[in-house]
PDB file as gemmi writes it, atoms N, CA and C in Angstrom:
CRYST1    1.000    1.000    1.000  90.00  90.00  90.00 P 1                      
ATOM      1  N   UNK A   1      42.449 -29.842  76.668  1.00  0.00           N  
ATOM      2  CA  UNK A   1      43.742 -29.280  77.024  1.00  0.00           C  
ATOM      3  C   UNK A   1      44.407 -28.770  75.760  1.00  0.00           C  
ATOM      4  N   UNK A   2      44.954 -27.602  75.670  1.00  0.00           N  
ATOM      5  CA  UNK A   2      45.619 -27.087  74.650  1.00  0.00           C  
ATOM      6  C   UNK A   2      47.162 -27.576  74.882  1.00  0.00           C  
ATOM      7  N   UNK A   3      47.837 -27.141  73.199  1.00  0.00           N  
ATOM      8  CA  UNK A   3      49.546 -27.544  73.818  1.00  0.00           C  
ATOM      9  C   UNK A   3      50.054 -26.857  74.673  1.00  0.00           C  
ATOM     10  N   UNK A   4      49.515 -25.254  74.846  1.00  0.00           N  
ATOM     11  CA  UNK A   4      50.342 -24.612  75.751  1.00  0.00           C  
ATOM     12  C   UNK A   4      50.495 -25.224  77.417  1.00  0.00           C  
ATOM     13  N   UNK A   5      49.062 -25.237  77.500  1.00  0.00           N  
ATOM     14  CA  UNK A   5      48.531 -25.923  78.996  1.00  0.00           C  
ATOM     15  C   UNK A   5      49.625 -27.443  79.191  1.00  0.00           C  
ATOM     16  N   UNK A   6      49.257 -28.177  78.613  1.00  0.00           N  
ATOM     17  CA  UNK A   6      50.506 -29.376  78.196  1.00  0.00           C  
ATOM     18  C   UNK A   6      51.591 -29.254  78.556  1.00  0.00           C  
ATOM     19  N   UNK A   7      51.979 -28.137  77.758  1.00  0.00           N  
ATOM     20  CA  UNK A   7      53.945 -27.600  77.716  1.00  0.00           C  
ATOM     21  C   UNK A   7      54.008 -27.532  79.326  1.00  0.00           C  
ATOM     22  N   UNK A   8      53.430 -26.374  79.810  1.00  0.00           N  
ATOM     23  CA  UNK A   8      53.183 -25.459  81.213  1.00  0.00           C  
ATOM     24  C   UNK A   8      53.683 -27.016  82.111  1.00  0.00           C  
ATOM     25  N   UNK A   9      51.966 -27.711  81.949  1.00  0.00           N  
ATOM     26  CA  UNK A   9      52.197 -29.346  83.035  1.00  0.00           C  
ATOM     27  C   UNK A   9      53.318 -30.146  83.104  1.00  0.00           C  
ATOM     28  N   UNK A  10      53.951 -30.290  82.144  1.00  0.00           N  
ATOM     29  CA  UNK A  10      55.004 -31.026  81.479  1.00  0.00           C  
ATOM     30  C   UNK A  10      56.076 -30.278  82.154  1.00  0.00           C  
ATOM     31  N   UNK A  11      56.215 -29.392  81.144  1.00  0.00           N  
ATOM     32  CA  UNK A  11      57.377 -28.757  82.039  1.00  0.00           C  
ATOM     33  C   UNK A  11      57.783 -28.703  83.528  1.00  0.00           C  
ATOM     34  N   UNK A  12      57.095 -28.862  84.484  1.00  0.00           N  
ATOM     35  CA  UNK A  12      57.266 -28.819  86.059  1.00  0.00           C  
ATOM     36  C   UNK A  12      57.504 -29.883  86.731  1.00  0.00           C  
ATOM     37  N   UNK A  13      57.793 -30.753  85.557  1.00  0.00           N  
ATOM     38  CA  UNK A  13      58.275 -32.310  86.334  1.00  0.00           C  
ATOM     39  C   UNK A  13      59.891 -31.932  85.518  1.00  0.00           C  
ATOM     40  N   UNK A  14      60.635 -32.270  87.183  1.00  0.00           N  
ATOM     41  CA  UNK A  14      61.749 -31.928  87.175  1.00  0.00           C  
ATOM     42  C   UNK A  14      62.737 -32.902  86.486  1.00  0.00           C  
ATOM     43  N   UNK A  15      62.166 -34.190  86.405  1.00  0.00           N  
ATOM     44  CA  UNK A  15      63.059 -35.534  86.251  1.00  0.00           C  
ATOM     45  C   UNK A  15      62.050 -35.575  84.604  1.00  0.00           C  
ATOM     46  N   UNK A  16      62.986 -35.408  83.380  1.00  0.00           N  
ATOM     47  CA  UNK A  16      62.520 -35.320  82.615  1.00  0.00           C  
ATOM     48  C   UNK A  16      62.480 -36.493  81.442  1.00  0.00           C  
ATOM     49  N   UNK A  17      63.190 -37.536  82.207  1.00  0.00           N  
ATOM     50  CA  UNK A  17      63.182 -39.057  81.769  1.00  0.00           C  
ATOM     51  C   UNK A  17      61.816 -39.978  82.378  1.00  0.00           C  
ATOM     52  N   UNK A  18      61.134 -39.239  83.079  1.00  0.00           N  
ATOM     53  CA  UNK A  18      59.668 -39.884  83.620  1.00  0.00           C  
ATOM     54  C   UNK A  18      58.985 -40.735  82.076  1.00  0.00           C  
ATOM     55  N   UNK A  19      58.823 -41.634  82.279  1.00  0.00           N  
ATOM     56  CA  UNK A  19      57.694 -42.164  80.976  1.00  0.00           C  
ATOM     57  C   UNK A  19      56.403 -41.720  80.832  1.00  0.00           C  
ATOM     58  N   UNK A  20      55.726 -41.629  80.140  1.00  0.00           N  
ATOM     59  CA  UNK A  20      54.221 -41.169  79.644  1.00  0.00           C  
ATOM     60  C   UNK A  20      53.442 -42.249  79.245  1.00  0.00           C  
ATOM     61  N   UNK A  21      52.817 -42.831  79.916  1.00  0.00           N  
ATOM     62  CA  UNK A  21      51.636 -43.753  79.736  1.00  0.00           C  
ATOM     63  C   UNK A  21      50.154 -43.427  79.967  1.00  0.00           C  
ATOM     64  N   UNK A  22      49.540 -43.916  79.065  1.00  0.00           N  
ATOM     65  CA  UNK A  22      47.682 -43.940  79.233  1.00  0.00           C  
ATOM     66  C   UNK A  22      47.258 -45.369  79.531  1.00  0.00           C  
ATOM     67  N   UNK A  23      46.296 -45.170  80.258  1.00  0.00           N  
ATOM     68  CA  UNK A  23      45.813 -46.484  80.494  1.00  0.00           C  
ATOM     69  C   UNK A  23      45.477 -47.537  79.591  1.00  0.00           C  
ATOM     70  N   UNK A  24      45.251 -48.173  79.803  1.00  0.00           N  
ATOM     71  CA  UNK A  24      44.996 -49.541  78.864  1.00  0.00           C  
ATOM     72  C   UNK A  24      43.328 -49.823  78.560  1.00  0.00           C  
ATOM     73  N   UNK A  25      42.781 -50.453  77.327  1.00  0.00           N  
ATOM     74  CA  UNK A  25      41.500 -50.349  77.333  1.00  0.00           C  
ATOM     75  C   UNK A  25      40.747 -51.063  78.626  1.00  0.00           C  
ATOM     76  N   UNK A  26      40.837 -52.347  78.939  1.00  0.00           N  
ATOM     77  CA  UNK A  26      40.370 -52.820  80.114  1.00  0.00           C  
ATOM     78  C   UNK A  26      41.083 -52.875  81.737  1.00  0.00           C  
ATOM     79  N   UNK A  27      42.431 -52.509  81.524  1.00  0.00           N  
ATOM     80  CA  UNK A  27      43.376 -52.187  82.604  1.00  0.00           C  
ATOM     81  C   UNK A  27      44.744 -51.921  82.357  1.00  0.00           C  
ATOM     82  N   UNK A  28      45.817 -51.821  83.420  1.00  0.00           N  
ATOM     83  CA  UNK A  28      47.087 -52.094  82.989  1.00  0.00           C  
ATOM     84  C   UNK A  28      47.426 -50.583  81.802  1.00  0.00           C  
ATOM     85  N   UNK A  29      48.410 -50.332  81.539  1.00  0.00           N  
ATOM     86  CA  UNK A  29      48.933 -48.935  81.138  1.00  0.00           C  
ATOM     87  C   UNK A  29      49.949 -49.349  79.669  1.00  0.00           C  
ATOM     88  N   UNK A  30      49.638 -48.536  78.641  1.00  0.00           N  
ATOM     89  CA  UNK A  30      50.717 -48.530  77.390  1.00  0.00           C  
ATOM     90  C   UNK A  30      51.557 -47.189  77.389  1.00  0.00           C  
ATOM     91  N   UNK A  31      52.926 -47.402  76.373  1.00  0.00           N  
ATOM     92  CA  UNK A  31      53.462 -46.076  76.510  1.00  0.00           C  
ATOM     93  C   UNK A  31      52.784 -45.476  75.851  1.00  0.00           C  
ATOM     94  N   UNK A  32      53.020 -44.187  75.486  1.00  0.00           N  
ATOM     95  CA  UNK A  32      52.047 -43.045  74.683  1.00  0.00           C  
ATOM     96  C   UNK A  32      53.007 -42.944  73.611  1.00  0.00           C  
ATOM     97  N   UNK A  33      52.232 -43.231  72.193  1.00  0.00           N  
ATOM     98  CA  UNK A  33      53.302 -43.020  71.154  1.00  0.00           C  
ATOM     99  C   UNK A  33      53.141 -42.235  70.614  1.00  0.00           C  
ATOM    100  N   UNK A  34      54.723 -41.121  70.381  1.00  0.00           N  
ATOM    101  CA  UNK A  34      54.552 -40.198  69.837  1.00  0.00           C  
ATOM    102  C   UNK A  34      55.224 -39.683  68.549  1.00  0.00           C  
ATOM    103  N   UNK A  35      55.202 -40.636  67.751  1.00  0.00           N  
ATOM    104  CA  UNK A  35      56.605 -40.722  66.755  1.00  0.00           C  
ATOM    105  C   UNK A  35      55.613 -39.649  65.590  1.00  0.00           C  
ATOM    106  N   UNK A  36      54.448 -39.988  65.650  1.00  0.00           N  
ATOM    107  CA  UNK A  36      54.070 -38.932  64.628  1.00  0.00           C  
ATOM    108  C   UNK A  36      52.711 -38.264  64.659  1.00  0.00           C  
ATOM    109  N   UNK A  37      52.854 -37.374  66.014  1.00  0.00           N  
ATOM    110  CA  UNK A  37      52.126 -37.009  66.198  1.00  0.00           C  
ATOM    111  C   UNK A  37      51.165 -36.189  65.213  1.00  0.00           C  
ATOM    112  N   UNK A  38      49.894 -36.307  64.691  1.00  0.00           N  
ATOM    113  CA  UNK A  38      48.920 -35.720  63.485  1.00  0.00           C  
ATOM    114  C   UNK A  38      47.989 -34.735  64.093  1.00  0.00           C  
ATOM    115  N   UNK A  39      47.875 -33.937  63.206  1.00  0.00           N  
ATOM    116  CA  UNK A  39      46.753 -32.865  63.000  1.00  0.00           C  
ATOM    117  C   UNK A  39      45.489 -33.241  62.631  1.00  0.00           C  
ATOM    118  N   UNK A  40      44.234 -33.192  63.178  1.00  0.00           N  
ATOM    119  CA  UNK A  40      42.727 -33.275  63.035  1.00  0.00           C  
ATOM    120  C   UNK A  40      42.241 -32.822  62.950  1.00  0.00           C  
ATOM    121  N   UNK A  41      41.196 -32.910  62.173  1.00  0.00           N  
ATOM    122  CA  UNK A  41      39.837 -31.481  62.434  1.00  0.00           C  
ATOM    123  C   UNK A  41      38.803 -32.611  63.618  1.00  0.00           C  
ATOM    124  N   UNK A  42      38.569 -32.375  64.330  1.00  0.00           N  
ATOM    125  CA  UNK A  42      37.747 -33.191  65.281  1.00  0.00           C  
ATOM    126  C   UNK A  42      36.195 -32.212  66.087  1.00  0.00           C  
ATOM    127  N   UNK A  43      35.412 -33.335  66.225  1.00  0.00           N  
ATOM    128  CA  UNK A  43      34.051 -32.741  66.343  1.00  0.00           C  
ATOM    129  C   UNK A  43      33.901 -33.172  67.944  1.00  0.00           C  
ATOM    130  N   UNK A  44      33.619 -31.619  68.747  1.00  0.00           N  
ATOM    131  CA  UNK A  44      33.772 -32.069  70.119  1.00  0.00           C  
ATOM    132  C   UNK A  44      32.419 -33.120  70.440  1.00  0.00           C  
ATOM    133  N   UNK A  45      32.586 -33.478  71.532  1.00  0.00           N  
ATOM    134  CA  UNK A  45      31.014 -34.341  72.560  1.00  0.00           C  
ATOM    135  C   UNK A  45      30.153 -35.169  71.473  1.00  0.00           C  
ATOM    136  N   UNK A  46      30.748 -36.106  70.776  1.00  0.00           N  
ATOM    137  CA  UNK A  46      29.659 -36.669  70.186  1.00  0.00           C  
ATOM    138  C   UNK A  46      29.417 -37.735  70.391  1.00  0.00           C  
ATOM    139  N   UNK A  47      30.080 -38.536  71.189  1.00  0.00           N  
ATOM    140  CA  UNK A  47      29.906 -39.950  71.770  1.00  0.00           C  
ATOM    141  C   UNK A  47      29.491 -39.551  73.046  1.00  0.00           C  
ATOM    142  N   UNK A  48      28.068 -40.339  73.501  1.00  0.00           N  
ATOM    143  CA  UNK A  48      27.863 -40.042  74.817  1.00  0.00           C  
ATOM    144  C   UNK A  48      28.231 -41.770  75.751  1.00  0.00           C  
ATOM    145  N   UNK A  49      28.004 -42.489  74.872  1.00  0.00           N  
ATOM    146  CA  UNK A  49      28.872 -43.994  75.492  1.00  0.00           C  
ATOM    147  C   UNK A  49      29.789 -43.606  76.188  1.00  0.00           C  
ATOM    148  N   UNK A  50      29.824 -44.946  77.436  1.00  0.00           N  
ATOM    149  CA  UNK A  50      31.147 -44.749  78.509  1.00  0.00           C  
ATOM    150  C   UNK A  50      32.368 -44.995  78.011  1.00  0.00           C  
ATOM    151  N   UNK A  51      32.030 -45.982  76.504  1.00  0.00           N  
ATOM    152  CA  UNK A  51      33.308 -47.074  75.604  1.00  0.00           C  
ATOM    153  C   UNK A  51      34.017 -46.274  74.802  1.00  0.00           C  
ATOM    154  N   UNK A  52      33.115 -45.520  74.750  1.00  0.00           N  
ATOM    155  CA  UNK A  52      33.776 -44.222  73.326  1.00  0.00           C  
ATOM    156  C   UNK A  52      34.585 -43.163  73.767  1.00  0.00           C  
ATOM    157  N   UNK A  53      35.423 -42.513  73.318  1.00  0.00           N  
ATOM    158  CA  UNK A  53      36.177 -41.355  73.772  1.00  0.00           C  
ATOM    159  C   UNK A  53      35.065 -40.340  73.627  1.00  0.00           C  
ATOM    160  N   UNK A  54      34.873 -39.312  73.990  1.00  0.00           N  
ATOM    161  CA  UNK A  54      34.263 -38.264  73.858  1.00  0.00           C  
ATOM    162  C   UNK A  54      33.818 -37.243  72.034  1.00  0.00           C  
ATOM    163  N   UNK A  55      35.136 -37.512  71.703  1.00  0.00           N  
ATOM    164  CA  UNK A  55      35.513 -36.713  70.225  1.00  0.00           C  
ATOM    165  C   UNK A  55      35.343 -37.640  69.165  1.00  0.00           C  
ATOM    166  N   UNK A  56      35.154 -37.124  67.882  1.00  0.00           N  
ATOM    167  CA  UNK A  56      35.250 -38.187  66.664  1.00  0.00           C  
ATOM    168  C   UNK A  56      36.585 -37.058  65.546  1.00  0.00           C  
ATOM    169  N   UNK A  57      36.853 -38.062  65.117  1.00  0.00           N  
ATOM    170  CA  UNK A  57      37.163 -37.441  63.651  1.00  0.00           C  
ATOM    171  C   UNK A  57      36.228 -36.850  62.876  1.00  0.00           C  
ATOM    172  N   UNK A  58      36.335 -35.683  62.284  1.00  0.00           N  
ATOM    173  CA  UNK A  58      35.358 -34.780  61.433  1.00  0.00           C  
ATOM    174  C   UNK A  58      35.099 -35.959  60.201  1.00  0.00           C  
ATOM    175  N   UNK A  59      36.054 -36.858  59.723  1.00  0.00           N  
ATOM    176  CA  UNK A  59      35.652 -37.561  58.284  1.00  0.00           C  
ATOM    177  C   UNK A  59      34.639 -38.619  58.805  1.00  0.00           C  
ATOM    178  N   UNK A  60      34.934 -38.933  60.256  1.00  0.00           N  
ATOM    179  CA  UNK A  60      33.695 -40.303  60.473  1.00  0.00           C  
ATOM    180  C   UNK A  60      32.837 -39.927  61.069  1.00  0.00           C  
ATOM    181  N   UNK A  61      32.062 -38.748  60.467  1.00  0.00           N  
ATOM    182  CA  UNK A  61      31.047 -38.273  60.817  1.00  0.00           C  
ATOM    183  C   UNK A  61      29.952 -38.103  59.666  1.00  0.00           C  
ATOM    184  N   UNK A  62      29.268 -38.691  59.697  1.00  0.00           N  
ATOM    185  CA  UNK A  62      28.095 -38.395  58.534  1.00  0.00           C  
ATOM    186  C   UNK A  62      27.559 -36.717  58.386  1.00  0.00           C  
ATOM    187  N   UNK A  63      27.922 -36.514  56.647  1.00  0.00           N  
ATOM    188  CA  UNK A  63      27.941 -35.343  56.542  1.00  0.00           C  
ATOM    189  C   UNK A  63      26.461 -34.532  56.848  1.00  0.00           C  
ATOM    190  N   UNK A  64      25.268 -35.565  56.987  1.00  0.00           N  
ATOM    191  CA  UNK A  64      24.489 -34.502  57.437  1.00  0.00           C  
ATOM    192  C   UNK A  64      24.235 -33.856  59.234  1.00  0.00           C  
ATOM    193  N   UNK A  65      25.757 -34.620  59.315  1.00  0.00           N  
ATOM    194  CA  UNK A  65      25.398 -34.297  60.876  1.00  0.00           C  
ATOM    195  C   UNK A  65      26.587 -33.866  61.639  1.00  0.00           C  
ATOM    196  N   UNK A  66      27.747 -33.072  60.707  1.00  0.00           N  
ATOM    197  CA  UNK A  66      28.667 -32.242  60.214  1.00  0.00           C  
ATOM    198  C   UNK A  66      28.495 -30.751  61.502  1.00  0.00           C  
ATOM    199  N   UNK A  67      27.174 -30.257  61.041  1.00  0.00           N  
ATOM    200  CA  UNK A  67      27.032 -29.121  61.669  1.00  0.00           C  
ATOM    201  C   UNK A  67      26.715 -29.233  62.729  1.00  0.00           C  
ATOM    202  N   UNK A  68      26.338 -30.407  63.760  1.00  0.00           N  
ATOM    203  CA  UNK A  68      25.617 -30.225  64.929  1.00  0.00           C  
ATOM    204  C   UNK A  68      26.997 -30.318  65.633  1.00  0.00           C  
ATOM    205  N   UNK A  69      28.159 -30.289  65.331  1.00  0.00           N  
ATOM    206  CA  UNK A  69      28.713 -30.164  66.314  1.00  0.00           C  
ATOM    207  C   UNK A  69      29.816 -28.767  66.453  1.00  0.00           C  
ATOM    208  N   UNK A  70      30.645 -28.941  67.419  1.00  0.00           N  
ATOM    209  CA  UNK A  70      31.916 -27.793  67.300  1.00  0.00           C  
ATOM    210  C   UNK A  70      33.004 -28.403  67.030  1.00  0.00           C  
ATOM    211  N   UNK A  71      33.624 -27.812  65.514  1.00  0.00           N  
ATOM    212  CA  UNK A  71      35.285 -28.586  64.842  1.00  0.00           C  
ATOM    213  C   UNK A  71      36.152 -27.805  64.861  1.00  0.00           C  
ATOM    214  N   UNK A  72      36.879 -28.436  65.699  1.00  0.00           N  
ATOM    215  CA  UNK A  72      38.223 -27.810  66.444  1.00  0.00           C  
ATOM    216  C   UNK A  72      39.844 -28.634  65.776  1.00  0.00           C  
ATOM    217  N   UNK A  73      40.778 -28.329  65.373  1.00  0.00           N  
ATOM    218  CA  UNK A  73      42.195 -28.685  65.297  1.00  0.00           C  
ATOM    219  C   UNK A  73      42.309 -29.154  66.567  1.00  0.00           C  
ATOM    220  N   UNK A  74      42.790 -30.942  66.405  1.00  0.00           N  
ATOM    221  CA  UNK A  74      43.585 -31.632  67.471  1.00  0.00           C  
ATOM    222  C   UNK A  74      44.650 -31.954  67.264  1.00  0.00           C  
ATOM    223  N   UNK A  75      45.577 -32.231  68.109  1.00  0.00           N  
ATOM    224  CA  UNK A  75      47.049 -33.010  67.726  1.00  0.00           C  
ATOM    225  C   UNK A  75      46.660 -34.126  68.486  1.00  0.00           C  
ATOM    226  N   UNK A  76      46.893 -35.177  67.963  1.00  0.00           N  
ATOM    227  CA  UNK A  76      46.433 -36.927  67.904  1.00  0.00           C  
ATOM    228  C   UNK A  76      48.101 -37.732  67.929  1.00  0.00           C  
ATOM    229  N   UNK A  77      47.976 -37.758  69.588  1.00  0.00           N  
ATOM    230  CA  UNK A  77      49.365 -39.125  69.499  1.00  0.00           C  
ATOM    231  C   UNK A  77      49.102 -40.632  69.737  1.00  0.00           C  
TER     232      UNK A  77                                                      
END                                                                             
């Protein structure tokens, strides 16, 4: 999802005091913190585990294996 796509979703909820939560690692929901939201260089699909998020950080990636993927700018809250 890009920010624009985001903005667009976001925007159409009318009640704009709604909270923002993600799920929790084994259940149950946290708020989403966004106090400082950061910039990434991130390497798409490289975890194929169910445990793992999908993406890595470009630095915790062993540099000979740098190129096998696609590095894209994320914003990370």
């Amino acid at each position: 999802m890009t920010v624009k796509q985001l903005i667009k979703a976001l925007s159409q909820i009318e009640d704009q005091e709604i909270r923002v939560m993600v799920r929790g690692y084994e259940g149950g929901y946290n708020d989403i913190n966004v106090d400082t939201p950061t910039i990434q260089y991130m390497a798409l699909n490289v975890n194929d585990e169910w445990y793992y998020g999908d993406h890595e950080k470009v630095e915790d990636i062993m540099e000979q294996d740098k190129d096998r993927y696609h590095i894209i700018k994320a914003i990370v809250l």
